[in-house]
N, C-alpha and C positions, 0 to 999 in steps of 0.2 A: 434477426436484427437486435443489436444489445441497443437497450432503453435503460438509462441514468434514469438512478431515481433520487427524491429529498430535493425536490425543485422547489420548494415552498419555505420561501425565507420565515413564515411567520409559524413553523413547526420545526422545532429544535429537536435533532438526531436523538431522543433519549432513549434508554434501553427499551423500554415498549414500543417507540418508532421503530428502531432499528428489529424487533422481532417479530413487528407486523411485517414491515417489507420485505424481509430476507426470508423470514421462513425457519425452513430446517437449517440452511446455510447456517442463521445468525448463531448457532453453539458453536460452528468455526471461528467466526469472530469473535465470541466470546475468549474462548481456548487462545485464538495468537494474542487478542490482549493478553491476557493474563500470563501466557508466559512472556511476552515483551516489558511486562512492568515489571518483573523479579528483577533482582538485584544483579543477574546475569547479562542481563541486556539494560535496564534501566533506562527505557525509552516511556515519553510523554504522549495522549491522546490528548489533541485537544482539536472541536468544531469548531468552525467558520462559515457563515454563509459567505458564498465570494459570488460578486456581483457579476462578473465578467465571464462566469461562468452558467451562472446564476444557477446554484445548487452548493448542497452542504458540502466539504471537505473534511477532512481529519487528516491534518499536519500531523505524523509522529517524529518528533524531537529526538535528541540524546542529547542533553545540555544544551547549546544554543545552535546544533545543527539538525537541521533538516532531514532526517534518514529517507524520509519517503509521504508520501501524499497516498490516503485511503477514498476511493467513494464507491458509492455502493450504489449496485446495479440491479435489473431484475436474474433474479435466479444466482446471483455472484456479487463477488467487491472483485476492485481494482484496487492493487498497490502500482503504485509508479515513482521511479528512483528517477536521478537524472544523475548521468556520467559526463564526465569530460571524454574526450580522443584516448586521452593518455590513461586512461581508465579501460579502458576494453582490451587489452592484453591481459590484465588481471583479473578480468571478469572471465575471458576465454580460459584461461587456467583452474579455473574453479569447478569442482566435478559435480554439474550439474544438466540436469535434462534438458536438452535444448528445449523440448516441446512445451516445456512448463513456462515460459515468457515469450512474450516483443519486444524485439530492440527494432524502435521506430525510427524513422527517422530526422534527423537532426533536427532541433528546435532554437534554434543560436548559437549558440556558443556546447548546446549541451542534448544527449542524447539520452530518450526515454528507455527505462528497460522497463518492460509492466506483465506482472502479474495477474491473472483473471484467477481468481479463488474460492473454490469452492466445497473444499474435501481436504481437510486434516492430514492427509496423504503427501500435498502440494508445501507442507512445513519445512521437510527440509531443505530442499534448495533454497526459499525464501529465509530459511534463516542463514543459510553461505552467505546470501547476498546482502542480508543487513548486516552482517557482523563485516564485511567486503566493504558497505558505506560509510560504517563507524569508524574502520582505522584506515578510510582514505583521505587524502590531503590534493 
């Protein structure tokens, strides 16, 4: 059973949260920030407590878009992107491991593809797919 963790609005995500709960994982997260903030990708980390979920998030940005939502789980983090219809042709064309995501199903207008991350291994397809959400329109 995966269990969300960072359910406590009055403990902000900081790198000692984050490497108490994660563990060995957290030098993963460590590793894709840090190549996500190079000049390469130039994407934003930023926390949120969000009520409606009621646990921490980290929105990463590229300028004022939304690439993808991070939260962090026992033993793993989730990425989760959201596609339109007309996006999954181009996602299907991209040479990556099916077994490495979920494509959930529809959420409105817009469909989840999510990553459970755990292993430095799992970096290249997830970066197909962010550099995939960066120059989508």
């Amino acid at each position: 059973m995966e269990i969300q963790l960072l359910k406590e609005q009055e403990i902000f995500p900081s790198k000692e949260v984050l490497k108490k709960v994660l563990g060995e994982v957290y030098c993963v997260l460590e590793e894709l920030e840090t190549q996500l903030t190079q000049d390469e990708f130039g994407l934003t980390f930023g926390w949120n407590y969000y009520r409606d979920g009621k646990a921490w998030l980290c929105k990463v940005c590229y300028k004022k878009k939304t690439v993808f939502w991070l939260s962090v789980w026992e033993g793993f983090f989730k990425t989760a992107f959201f596609f339109l219809e007309r996006h999954l042709e181009g996602i299907a064309s991209l040479e990556i491991d099916n077994s490495n995501f979920i494509l959930e199903k529809e959420w409105g207008k817009m469909i989840p593809l999510i990553f459970n991350i755990n292993d430095k291994k799992q970096f290249p397809d997830l970066l197909k797919i962010i550099k995939f959400k960066k120059a989508a329109k």
